[in-house]
N, C-alpha and C positions, 0 to 999 in steps of 0.2 A: 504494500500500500504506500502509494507516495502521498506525504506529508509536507503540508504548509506551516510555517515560522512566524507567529510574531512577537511587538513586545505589548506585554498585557499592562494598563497602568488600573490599576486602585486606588480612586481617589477618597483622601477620608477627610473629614471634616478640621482644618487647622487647628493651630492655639488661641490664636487672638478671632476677640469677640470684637464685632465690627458694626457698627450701629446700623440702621436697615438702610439705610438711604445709601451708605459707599459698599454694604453687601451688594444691594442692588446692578450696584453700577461695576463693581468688580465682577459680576457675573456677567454681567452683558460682554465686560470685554474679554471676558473666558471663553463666553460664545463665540466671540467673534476671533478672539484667535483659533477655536478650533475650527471656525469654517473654512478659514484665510489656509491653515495644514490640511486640511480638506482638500483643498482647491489647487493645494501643493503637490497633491499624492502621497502626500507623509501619511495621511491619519485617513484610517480606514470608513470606522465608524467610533462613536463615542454614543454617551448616554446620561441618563443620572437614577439614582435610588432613590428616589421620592422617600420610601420612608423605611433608613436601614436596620437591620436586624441590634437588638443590643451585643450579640456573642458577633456580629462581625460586623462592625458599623463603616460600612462602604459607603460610600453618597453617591459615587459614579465611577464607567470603566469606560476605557477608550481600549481599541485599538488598533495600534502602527504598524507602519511597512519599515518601522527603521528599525536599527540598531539600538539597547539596550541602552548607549551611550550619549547616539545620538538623539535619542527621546528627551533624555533626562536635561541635554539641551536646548532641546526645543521646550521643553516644559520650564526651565530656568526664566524663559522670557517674557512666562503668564505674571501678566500684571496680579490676577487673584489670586494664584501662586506666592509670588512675590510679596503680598502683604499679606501672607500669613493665614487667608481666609481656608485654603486645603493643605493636605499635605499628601506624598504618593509612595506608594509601594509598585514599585516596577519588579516583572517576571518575564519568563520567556512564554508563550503559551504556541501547542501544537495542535495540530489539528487535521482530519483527512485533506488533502488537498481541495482545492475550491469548495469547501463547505462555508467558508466565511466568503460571502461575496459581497463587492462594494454595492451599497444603493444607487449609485449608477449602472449596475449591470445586471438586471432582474433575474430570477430563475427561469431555467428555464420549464419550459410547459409542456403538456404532450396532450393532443388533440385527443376526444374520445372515440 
């Protein structure tokens, strides 16, 4: 079976509590960095945990076509990152080949 590679990020909720209004506004530009990697072909797909588990409080996963290294650089440069609002647990994750497919590229279908 050939096997697809990426890097898994986990995002968990930061240290610093951030009043709603610059929560707000750091999220918007967390969005919009990961549309902008999107749009890169870095970042496959992402997400969020609406409401995380307490035994593993994740808030959100993305995942990249990059490097382990080069994530954690690209993630370096999230403004909501940056202030403390998340923090990340990066892994490798495997998987059958094309079973992650980008939302650019539908499944495909078979007539009945």
């Amino acid at each position: 079976m050939e096997l697809d590679s990426y890097t898994l990020v986990l995002f968990k909720a930061g240290p610093k509590k951030l009043d709603p209004e610059t929560e707000r506004e750091l999220r918007a530009k967390h969005i919009a960095a990961a549309i902008q990697r999107r749009e890169e072909g870095h970042l496959l797909l992402a997400g969020a945990v609406p409401e995380p588990a307490a035994g593993l409080p994740v808030t959100g996963v993305a995942f990249f076509r990059t490097s382990a290294e080069e994530t954690r650089e690209l993630l370096a440069t999230d403004p909501a990152g940056q202030a403390g609002l998340f923090e990340t647990e990066i892994v490798t994750f495997v998987c059958q080949k094309g079973s992650l497919l980008s939302q650019s590229e539908p499944p495909s279908t078979t007539s009945p």
